[in-house]
VEXNUGU-779436 format. One line per 8 residues: their letters; for each residue x, y, z of N, C-alpha, C. Coordinates in steps of 0.05 Angstrom, whole numbers, plus 5000, padded with zeros to 4 digits. Layout:
BEGIN
A	X Y Z X Y Z X Y Z; ...
! end
This chain:
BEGIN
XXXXXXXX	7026 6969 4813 7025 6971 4842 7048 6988 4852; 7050 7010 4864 7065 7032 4884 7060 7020 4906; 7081 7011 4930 7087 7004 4958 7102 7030 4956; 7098 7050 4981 7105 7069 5004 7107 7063 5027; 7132 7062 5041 7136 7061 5062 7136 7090 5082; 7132 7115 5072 7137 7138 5078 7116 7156 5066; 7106 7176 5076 7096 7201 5063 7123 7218 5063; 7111 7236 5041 7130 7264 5035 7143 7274 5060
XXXXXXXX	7126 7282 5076 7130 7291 5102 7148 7277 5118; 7142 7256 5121 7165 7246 5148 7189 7231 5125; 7189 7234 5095 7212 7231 5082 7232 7253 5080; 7218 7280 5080 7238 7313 5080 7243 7315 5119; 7234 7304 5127 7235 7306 5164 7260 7287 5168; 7268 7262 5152 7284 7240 5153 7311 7253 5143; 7312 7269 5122 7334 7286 5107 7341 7296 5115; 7330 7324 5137 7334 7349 5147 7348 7336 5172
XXXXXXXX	7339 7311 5176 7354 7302 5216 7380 7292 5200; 7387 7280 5179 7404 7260 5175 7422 7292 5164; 7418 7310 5141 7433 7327 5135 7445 7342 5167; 7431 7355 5179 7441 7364 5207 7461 7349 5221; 7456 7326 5222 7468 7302 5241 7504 7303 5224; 7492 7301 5198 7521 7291 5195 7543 7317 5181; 7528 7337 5177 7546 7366 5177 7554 7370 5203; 7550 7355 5233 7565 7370 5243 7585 7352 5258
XXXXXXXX	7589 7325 5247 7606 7306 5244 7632 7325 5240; 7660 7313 5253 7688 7321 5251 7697 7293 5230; 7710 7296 5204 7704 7309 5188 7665 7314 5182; 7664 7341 5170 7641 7339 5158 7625 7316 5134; 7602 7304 5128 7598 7296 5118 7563 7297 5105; 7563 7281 5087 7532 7282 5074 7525 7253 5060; 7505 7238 5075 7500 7207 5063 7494 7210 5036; 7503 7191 5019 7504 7193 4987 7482 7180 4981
XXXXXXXX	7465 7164 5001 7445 7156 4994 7415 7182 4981; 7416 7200 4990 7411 7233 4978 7422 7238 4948; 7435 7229 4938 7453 7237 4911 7426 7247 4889; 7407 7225 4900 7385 7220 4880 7356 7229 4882; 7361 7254 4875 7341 7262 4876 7325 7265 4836; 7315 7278 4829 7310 7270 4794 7331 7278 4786; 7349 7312 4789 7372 7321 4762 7383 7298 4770; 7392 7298 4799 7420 7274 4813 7418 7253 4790
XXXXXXXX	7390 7239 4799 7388 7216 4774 7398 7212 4748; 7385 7234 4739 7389 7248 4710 7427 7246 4709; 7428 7258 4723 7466 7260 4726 7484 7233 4723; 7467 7210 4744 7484 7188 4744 7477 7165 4722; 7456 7168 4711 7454 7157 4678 7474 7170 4657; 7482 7196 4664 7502 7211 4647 7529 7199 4651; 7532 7194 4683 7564 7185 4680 7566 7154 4675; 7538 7136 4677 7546 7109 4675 7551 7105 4633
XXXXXXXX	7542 7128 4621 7553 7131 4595 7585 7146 4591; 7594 7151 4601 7628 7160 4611 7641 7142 4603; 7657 7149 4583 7682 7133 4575 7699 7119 4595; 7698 7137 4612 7721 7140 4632 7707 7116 4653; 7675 7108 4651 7674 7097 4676 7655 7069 4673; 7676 7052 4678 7668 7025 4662 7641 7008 4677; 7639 7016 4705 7627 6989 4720 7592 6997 4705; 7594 7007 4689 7554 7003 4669 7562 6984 4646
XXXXXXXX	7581 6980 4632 7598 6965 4616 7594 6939 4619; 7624 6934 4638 7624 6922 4647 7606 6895 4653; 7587 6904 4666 7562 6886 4677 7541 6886 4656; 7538 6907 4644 7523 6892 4618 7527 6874 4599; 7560 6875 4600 7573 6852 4582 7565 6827 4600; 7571 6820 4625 7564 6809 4642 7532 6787 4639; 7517 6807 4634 7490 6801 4642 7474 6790 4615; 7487 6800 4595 7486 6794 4567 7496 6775 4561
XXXXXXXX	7527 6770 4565 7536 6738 4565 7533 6718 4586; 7521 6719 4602 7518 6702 4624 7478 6694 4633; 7475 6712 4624 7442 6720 4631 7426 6693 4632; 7433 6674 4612 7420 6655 4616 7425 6635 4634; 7465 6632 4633 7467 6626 4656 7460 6628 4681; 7459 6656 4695 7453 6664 4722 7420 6649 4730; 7404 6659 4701 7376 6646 4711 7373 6622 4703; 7387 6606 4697 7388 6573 4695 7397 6561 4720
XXXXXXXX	7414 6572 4737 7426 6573 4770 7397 6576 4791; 7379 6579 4784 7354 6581 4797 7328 6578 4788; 7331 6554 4805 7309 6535 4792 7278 6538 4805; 7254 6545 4787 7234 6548 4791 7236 6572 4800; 7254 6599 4783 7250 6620 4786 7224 6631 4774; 7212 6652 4791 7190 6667 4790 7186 6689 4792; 7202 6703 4808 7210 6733 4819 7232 6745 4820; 7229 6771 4811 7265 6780 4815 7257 6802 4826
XXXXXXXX	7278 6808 4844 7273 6841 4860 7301 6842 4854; 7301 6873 4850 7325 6887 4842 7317 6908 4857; 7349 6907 4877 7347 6935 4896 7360 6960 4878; 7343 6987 4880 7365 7006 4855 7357 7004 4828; 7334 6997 4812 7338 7000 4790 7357 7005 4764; 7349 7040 4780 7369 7059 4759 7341 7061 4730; 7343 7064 4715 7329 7059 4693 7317 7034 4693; 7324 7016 4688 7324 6987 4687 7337 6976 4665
XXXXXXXX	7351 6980 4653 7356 6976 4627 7372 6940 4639; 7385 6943 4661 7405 6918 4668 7379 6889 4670; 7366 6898 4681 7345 6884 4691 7335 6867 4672; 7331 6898 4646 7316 6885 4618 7336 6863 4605; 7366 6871 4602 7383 6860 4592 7388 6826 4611; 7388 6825 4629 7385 6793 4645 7358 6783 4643; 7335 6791 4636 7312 6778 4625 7318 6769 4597; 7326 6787 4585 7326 6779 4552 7341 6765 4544
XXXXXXXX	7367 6765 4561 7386 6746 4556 7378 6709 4572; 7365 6721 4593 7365 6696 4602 7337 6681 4604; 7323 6684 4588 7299 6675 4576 7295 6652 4560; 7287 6636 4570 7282 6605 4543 7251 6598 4552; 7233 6598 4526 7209 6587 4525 7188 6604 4542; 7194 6640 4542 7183 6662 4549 7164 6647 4576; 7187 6650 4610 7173 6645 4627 7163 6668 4639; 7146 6671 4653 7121 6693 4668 7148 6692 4690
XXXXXXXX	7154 6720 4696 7168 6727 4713 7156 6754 4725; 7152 6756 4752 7143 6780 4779 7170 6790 4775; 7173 6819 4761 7191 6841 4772 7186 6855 4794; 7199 6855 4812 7191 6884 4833 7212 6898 4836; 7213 6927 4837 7235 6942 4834 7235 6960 4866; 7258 6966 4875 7255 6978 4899 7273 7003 4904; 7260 7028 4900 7281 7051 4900 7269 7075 4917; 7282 7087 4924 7263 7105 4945 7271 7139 4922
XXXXXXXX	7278 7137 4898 7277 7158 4877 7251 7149 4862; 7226 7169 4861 7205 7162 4849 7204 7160 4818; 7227 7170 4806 7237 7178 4780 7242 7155 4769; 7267 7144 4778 7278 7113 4776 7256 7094 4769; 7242 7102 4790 7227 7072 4797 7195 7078 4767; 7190 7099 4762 7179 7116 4737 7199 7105 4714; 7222 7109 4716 7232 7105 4689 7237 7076 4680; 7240 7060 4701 7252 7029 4695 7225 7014 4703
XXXXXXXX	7207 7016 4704 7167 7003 4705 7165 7000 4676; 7167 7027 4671 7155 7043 4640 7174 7019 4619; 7193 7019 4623 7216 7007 4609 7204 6976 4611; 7211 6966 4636 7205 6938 4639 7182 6924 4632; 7158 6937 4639 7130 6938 4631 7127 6921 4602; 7145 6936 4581 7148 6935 4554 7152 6904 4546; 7164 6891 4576 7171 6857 4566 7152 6839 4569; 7148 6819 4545 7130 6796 4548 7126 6789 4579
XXXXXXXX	7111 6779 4585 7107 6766 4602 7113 6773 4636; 7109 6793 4639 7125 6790 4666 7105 6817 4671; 7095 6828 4696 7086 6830 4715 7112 6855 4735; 7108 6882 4734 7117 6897 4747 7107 6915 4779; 7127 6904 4791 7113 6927 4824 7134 6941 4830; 7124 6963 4836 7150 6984 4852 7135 6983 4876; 7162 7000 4892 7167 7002 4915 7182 7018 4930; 7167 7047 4932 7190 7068 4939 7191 7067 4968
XXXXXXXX	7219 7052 4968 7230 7051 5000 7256 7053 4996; 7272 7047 5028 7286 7048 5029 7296 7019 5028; 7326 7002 5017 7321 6969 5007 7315 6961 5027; 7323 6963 5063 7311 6938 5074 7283 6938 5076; 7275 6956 5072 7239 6956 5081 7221 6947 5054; 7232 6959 5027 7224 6949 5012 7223 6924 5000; 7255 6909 4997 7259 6884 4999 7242 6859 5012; 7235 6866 5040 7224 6853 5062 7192 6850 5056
XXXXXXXX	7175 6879 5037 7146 6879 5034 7156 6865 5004; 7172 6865 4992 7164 6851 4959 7178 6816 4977; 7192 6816 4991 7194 6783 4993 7175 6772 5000; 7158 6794 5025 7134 6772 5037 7107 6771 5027; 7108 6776 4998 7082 6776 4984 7080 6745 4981; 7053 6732 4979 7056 6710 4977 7061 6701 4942; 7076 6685 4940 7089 6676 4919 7096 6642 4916; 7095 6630 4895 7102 6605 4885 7133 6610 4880
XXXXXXXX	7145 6585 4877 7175 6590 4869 7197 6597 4880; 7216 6602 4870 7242 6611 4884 7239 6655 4874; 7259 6665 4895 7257 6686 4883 7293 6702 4882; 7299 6716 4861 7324 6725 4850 7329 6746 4859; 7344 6762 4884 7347 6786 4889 7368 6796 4874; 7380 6817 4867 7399 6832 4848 7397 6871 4872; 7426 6852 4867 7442 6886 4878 7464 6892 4862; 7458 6905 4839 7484 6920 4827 7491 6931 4828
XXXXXXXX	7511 6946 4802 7524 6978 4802 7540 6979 4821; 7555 6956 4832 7563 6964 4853 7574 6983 4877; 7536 6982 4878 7521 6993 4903 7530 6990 4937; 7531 6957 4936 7543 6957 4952 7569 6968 4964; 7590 6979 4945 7612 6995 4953 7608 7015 4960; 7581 7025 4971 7579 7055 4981 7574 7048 5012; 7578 7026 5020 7583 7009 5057 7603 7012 5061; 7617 7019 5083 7632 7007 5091 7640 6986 5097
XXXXXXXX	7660 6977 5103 7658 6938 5109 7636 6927 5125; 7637 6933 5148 7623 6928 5174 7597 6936 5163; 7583 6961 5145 7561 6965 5147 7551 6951 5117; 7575 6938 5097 7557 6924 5081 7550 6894 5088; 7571 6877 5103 7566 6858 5127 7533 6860 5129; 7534 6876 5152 7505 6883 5166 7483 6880 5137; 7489 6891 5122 7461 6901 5097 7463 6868 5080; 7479 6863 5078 7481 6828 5062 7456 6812 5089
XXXXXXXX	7466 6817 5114 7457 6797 5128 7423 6801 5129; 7416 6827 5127 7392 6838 5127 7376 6824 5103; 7391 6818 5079 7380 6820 5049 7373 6783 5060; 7396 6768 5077 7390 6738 5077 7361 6742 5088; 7360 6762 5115 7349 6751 5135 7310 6759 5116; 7311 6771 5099 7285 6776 5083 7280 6756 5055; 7299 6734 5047 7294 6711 5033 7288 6695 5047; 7280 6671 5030 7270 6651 5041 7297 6627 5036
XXXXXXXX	7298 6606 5046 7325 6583 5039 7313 6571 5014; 7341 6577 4993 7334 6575 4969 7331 6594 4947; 7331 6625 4954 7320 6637 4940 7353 6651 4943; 7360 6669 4920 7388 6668 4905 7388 6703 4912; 7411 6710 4911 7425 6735 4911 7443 6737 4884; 7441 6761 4866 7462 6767 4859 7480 6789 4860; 7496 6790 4863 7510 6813 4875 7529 6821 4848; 7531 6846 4841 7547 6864 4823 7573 6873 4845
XXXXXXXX	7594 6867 4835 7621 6899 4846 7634 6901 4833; 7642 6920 4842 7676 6931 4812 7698 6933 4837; 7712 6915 4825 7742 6899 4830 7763 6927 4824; 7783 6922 4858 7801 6932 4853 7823 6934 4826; 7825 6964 4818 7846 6971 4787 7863 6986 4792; 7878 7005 4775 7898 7021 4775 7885 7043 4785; 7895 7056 4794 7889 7081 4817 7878 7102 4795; 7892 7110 4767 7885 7131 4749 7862 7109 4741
XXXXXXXX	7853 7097 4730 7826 7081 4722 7807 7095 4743; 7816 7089 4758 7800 7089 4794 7778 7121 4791; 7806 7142 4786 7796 7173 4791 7796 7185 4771; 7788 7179 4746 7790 7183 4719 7745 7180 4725; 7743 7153 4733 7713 7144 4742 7696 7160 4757; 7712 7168 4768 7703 7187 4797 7707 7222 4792; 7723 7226 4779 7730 7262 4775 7740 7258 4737; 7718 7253 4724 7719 7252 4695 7724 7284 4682
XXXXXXXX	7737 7282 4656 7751 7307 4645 7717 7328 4639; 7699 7321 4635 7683 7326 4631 7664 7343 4656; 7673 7338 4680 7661 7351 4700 7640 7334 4704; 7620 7319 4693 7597 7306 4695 7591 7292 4730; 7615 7288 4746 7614 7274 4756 7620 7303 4792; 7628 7311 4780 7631 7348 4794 7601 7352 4802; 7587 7349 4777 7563 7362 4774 7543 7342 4790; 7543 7325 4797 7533 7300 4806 7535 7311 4836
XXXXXXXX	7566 7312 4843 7567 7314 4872 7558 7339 4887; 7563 7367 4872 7549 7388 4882 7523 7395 4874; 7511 7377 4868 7477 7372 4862 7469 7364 4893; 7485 7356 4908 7475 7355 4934 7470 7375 4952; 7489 7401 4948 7482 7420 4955 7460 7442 4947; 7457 7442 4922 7431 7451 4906 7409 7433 4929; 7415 7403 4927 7381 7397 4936 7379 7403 4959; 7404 7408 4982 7399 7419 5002 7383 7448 5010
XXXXXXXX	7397 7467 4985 7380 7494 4978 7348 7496 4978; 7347 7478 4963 7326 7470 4949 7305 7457 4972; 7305 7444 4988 7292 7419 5002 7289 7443 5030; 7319 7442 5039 7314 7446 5063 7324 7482 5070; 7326 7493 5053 7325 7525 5062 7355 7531 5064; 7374 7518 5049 7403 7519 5061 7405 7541 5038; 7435 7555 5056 7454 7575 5032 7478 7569 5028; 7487 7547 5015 7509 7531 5000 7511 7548 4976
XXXXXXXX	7533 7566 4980 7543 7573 4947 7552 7554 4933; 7545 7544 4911 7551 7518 4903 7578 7536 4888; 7584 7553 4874 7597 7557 4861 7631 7551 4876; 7625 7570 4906 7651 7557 4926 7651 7534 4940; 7656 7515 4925 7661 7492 4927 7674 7475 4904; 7695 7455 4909 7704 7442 4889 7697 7423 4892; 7700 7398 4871 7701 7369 4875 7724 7348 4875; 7722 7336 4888 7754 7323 4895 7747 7294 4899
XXXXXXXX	7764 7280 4886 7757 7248 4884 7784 7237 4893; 7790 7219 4914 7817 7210 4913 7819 7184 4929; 7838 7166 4922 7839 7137 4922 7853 7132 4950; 7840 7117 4970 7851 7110 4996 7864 7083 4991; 7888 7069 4988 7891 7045 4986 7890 7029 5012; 7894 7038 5039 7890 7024 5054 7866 7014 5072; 7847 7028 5057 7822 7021 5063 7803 7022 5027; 7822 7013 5015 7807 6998 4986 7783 7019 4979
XXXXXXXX	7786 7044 4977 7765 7061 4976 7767 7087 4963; 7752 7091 4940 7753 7117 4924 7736 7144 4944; 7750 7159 4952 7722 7179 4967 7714 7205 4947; 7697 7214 4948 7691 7242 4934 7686 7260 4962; 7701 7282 4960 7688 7304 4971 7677 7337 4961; 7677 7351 4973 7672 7370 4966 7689 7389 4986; 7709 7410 4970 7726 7436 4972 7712 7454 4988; 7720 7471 5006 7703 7496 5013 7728 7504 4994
XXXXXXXX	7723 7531 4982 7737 7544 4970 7742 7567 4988; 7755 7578 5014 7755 7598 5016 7741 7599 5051; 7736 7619 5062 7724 7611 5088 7695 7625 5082; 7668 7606 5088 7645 7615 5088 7625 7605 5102; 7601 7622 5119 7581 7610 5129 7565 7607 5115; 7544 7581 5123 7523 7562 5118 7513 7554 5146; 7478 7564 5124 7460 7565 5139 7431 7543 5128; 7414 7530 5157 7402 7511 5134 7377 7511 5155
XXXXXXXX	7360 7530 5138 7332 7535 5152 7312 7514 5161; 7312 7496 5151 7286 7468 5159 7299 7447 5167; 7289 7441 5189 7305 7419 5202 7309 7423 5230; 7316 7452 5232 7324 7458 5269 7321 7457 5293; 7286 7442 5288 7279 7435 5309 7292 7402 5317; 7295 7388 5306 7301 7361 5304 7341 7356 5317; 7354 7382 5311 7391 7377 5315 7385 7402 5335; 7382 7422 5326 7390 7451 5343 7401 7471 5325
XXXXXXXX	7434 7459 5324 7456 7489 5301 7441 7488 5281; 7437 7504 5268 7434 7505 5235 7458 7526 5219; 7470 7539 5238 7499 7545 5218 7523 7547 5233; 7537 7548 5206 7569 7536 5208 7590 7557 5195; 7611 7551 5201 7633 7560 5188 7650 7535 5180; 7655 7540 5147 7670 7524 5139 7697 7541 5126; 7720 7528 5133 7740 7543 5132 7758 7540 5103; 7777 7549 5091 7785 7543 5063 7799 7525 5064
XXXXXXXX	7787 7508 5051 7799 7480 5047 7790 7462 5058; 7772 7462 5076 7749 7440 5090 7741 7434 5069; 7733 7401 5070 7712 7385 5057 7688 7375 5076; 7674 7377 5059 7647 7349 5073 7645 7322 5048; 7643 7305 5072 7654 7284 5051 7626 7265 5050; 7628 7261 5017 7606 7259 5013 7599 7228 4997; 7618 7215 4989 7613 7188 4981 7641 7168 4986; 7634 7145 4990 7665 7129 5000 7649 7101 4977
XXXXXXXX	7668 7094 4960 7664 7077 4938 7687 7049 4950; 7684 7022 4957 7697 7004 4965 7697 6984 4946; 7732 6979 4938 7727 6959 4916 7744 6930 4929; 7741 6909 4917 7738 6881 4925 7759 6865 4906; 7767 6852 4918 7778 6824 4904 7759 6810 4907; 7767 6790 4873 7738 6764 4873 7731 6750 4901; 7758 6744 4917 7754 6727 4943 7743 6742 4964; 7750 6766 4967 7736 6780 4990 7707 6787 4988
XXXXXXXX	7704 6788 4955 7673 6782 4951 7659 6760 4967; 7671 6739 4967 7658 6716 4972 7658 6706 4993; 7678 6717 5012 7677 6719 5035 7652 6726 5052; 7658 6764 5045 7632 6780 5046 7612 6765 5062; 7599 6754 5030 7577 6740 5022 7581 6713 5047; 7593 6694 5041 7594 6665 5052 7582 6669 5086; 7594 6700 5100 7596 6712 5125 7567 6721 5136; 7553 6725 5106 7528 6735 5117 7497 6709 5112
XXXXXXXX	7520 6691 5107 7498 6673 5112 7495 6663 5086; 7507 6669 5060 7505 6656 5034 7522 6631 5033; 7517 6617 5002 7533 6599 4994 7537 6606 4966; 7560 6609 4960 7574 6613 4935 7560 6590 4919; 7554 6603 4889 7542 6583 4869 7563 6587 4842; 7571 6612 4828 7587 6619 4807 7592 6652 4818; 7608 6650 4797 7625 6679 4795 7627 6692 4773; 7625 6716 4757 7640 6716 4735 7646 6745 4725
XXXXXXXX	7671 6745 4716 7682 6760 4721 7682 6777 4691; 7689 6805 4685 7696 6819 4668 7724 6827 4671; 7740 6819 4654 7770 6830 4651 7775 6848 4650; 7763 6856 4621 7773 6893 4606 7759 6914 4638; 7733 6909 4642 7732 6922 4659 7725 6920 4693; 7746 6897 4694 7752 6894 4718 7729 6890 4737; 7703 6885 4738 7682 6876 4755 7677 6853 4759; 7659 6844 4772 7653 6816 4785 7621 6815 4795
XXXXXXX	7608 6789 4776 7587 6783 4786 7576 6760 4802; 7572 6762 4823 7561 6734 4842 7548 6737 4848; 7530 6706 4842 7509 6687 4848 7519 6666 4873; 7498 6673 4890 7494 6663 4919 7471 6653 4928; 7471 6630 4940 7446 6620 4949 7439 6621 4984; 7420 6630 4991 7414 6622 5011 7421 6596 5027; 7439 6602 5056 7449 6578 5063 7437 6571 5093
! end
């Protein structure tokens, strides 16, 4: 089963208003929710294998030693939706781990990258017993059509990778309260983040020796090329990752190298400008990464209407997984 909330059309119409809108933002900027398009994808499977960058680690250790735990925490589980895929490999790894007496479990996956949601079906498909639906949306809409299918049981939502650190406070608030307000009472949240570390850990993750993660961020300007008619020399531009401590936040931007105009053909009916001058040394900023103490996790959470059930934590690499119940 494929759920669409969108045609092609009013999905490249949705990009072109949101890219316009926020290039002409003081500072410049570009929603990271775009990152992912197929290379993008392709790119961020490359850096969650990065030495340098633990939170894929991390949470698989996590999900592997705990797996049975988390789904023993929810009783007369039946369904799991996982916002984000990615591959699925996490997904596969908390089934397998947390499996006794091979129960029939409803996967539904919800990603608005058609690739993802292609790559982690194919993958998941492969397990006993269980039953796969995608859903290329965006999470609240998709979330909302896989909760209100009718269903027996309790159901397991999963937001990893900590995903949620691409909110700001106030706007991951809002997106927790959204995720309650589409369960039912009873039915469980788990939430993935990676916990505040040492600042070099931090941008070692973010601007790896390898470039991989360079390559990731000015893939946004390619898909701008590409999509919407823009002339982004990708070449003048750098990548720049750097740690805000007073707002708990890794940001990536992107360098103008130099002073140059940009121009971005599709879209203009919807904003108006379509070019700019960006001057040497301007950025457009393009991802804000927010990391957590275990308690502010649970705050978070407690604020948007959950109840803390367990926690558990990874040391070596510093992440945190919670299980929350509908309250």
């Amino acid at each position: 089963m494929i759920f669409k909330t969108a045609d092609l059309a009013a999905t490249t119409a949705q990009f072109a208003s949101d890219v316009h809108y926020y290039l002409s933002l003081s500072p410049r900027q570009l929603p990271s929710r775009y990152f992912y398009d197929d290379l993008g994808s392709a790119l961020f499977d490359a850096i969650c294998r990065l030495p340098w960058y633990e939170v894929t680690r991390a949470e698989r250790r996590l999900l592997a030693n705990y797996g049975r735990q988390i789904l023993a925490r929810v009783p007369s589980l039946t369904t799991i939706i996982e916002l984000g895929p990615g591959n699925g490999e996490k997904l596969g790894v908390l089934v397998n781990a947390g499996r006794a007496g091979t129960p029939h479990f409803d996967l539904r996956l919800v990603d608005i990258s058609p690739s993802a949601l292609e790559l982690s079906s194919q993958l998941l498909s492969a397990l006993p017993n269980v039953d796969v639906a995608t859903y290329e949306a965006e999470y609240e809409a998709g979330l909302a059509a896989a909760a209100a299918e009718t269903r027996s049981g309790r159901a397991l939502a999963l937001f990893l990778g900590s995903n949620i650190g691409n909110f700001d406070r106030p706007g991951a608030a809002s997106f927790l309260r959204e995720i309650r307000a589409s369960l039912m009472l009873g039915d469980m949240l788990l939430l993935g983040v990676d916990l505040v570390k040492p600042e070099r850990d931090l941008l070692l993750a973010y601007d790896d020796p390898l470039g991989v993660t360079a390559a990731f961020n000015r893939n946004l300007l390619v898909r701008i090329n590409r999509e919407l008619g823009g002339t982004f020399n990708v070449d003048r531009f750098a990548h720049c990752a750097l740690w805000s401590e007073g707002y708990s936040r890794v940001e990536m931007h992107l360098v103008s190298r130099g002073r140059q105009r940009v121009s971005i053909g599709k879209g203009a009916e919807l904003t108006g400008a379509t070019e700019f001058v960006l001057e040497d040394g301007e950025t457009i900023w393009t991802e804000s990464s927010y990391k957590y103490t275990p308690r502010q996790i649970e705050t978070l959470l407690e604020d948007a209407g959950f109840r803390a059930v367990e926690q558990w934590i990874d040391q070596p690499g510093a992440f945190a997984l919670t299980l929350v119940e509908t309250a």
